[in-house]
C-alpha positions in Angstrom: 103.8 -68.8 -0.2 107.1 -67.2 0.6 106.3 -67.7 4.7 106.6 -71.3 4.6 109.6 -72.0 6.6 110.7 -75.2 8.2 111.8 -75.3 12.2 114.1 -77.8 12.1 116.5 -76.2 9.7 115.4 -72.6 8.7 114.7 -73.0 5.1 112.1 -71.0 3.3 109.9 -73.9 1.8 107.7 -71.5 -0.3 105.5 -73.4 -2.7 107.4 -76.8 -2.0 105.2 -79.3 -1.0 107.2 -80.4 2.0 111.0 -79.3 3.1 114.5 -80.8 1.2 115.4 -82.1 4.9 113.0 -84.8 4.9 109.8 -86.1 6.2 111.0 -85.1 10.0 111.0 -81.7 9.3 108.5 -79.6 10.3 107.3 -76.9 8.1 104.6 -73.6 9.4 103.6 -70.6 7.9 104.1 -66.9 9.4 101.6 -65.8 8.1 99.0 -67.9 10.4 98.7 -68.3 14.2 101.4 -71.0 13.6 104.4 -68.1 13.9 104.1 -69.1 17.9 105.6 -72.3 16.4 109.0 -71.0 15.6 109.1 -68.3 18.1 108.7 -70.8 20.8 111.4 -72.9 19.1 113.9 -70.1 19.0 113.2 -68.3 21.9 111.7 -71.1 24.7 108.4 -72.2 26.2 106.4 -68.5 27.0 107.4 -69.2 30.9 111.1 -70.0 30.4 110.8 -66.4 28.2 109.3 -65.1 31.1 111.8 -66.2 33.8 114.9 -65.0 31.9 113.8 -61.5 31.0 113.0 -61.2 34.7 116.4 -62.3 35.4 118.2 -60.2 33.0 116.5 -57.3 34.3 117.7 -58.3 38.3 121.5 -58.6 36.8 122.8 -58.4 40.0 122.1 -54.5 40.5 122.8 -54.4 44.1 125.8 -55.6 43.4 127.2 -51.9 43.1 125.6 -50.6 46.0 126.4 -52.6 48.3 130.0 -52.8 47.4 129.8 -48.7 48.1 128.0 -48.8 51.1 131.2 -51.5 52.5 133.7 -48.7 50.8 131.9 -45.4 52.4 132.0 -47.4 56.0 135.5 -48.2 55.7 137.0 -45.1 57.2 135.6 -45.4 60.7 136.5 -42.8 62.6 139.3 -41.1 60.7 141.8 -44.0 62.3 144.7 -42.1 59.8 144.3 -39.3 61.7 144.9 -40.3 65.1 148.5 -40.3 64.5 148.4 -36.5 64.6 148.8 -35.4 67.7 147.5 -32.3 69.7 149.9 -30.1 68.1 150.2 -31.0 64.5 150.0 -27.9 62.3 146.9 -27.0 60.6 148.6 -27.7 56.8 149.1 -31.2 57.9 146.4 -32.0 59.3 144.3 -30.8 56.1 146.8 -32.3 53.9 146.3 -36.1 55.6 142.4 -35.5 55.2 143.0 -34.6 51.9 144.6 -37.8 51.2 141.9 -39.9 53.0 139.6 -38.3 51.1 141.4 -38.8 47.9 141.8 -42.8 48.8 137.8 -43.0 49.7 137.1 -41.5 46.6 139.1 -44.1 44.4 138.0 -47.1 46.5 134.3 -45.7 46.1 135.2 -45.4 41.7 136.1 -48.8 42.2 134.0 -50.4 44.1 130.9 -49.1 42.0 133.3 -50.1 38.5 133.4 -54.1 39.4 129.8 -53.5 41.4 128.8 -52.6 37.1 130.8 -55.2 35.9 129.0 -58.0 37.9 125.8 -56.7 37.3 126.6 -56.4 33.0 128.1 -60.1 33.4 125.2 -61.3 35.2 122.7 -59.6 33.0 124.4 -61.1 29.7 124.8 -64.6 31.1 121.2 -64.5 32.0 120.2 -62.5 28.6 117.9 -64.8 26.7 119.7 -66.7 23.9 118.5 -67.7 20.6 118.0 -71.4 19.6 118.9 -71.9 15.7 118.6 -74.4 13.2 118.9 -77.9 14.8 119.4 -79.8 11.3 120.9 -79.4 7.6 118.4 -78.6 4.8 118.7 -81.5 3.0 119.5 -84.8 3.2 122.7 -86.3 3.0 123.6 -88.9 0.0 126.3 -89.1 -2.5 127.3 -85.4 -3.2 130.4 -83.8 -5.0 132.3 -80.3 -5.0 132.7 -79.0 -8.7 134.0 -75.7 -9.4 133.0 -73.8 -12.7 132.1 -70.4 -14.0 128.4 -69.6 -14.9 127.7 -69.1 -18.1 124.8 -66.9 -20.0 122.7 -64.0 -19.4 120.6 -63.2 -16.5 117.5 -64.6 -15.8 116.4 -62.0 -13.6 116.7 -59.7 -10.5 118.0 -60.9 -7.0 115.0 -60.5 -4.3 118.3 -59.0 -2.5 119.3 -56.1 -4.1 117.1 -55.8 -7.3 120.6 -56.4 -9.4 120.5 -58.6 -12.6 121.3 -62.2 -11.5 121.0 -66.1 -12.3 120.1 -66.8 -8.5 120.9 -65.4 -5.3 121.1 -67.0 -1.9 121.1 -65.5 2.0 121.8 -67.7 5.3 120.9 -64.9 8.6 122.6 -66.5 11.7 123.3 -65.4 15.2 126.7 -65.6 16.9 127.5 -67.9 19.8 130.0 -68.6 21.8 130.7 -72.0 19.1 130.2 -70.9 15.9 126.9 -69.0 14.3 123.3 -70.4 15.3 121.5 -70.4 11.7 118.2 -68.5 11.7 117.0 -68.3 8.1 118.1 -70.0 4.8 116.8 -68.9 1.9 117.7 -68.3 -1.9 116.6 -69.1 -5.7 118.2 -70.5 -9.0 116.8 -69.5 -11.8 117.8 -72.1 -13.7 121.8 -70.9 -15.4 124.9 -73.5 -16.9 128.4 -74.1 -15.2 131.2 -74.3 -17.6 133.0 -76.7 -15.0 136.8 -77.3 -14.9 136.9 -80.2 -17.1 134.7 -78.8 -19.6 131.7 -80.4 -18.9 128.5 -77.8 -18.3 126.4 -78.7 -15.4 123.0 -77.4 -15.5 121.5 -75.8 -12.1 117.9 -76.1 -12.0 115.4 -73.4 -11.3 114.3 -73.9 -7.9 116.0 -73.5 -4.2 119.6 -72.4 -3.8 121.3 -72.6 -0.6 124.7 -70.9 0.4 127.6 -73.3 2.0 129.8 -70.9 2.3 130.8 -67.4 2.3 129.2 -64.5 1.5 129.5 -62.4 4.8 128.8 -59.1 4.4 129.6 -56.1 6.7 126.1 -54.1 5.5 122.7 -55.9 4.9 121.1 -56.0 1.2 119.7 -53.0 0.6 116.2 -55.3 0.2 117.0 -57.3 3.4 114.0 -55.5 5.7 111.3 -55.8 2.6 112.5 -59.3 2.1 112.2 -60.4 5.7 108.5 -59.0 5.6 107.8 -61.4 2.4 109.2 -63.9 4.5 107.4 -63.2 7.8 104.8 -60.3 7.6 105.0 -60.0 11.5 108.7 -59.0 11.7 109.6 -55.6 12.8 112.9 -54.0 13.7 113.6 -53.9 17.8 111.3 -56.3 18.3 111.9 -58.4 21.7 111.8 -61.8 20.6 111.6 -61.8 17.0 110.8 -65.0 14.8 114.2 -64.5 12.7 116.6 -62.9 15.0 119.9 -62.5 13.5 123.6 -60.4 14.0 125.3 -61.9 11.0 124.2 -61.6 7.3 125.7 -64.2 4.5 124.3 -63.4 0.9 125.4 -63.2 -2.7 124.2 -62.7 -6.0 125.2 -65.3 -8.8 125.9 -63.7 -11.9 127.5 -64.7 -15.5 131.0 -64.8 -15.4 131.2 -65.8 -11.7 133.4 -68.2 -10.3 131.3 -70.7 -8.4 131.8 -74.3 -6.3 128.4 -76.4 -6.6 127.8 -78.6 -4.2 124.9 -81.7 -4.8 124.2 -84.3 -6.6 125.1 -84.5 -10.0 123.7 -86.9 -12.6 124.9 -87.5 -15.8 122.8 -86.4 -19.3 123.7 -86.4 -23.1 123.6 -82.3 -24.3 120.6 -82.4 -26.5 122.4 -79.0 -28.4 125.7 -80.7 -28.7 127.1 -81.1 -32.1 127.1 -84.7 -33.0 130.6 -87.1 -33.3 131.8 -89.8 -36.0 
């Protein structure tokens, strides 16, 4: 069941019995009435939802008129031109209300410039803002960095982009202020060998594969919609307050030949294919 995903921390569970992160974590399925679940936990309580898109929508739009209104009643009475006199020549007087004009004009441009600018601040501070993962995907014990390059053939396609693969991995996020709010993790080994740097080959098993760094990309996976549907069947593009809202797209494909960093727990085991010593 590829709609399995935990709250807490994002991950596609799929046919695990429970999530990585731990008996704390809470895991629902997208495909049931239980979607409100995470959509309440990224977006808010339905009333807070409520209250914010009605804000966002006031944004301070009377900002700009009123500021014009204060600009158009700032000339009272033509008080430039009652410097004149009864007997200034017609040229001059048209050239000084010419310039009055020209001064009302740009105060009125400016006035209704910051009157937008306060009402576009007011509408993004008030715009609602998504909630991501609030812990890691699994739990934290004795874990090493190893760096090595994959060895083999390809198992089989990346759910990605369809492209022969080992395993592939995606993390969607959305950027705040501090750092990227993690929406989604998800990704698969299919089981593939790590000629590490010391020799050694470390064996990845088939099952989840998560991504701890890199991988941004400029353009989605061609696959990214149709995997995002496997994931949550309701999720459509422009949608208000989607389950998995994301701006920022991390993903690879692990193929033969790449360079890789694992990052787990590694336990030792004798090569049942190795050649034996005397």
């Amino acid at each position: 069941m590829r709609s399995r995903v935990c709250l807490d921390c994002r991950l596609v569970v799929g046919d695990l019995p429970a999530c990585p992160g731990g008996a704390n974590h809470r895991v629902v399925d997208l495909a049931s009435p239980a979607r409100a679940a995470l959509v309440d936990e990224v977006w808010g309580p339905p009333s807070w939802r409520r209250e914010r898109r009605r804000l966002a929508r006031a944004g301070g739009g009377g900002a700009a008129a009123g500021g014009l209104g204060e600009a158009l009643g700032s000339c009272g009475g033509c008080d430039g031109c009652s410097g004149l006199g009864a007997g200034a020549e017609l040229g001059e007087l048209v050239g000084a209300i010419l310039v009055i004009l020209a001064v009302a004009l740009i105060a009125v441009v400016l006035v209704w410039a910051i009157g937008k600018l306060i009402a576009y601040v007011r509408a993004r501070r008030n715009m609602p803002k998504p909630n991501g993962a609030l812990l890691p995907p699994t739990r934290h014990g004795a874990r090493r960095r190893v760096r090595g390059v994959v060895l083999g053939e390809p198992r089989g396609v990346s759910a990605l982009t369809s492209a022969p693969c080992v395993g592939w991995a995606i993390e969607l996020s959305s950027e705040r202020f501090a750092g990227n709010a993690v929406m989604l993790r998800d990704g698969a080994s299919l089981g593939f060998d790590v000629r590490l740097e010391d020799g050694r080959v470390a064996h990845v098993p088939a099952g989840p594969l998560l991504l701890a760094t890199g991988g941004a990309q400029d353009d989605a996976p061609e696959r990214l919609e149709e995997h995002l549907r496997s994931v949550d069947p309701a999720w459509a593009p422009g949608d208000e307050e989607p389950a998995i809202p994301f701006d920022r797209v991390a993903a690879v494909d692990v193929r033969p030949g790449d360079e890789v960093e694992i990052f787990g727990a590694l336990h030792l085991a004798p090569d049942p294919d190795a050649a034996p010593t005397y």
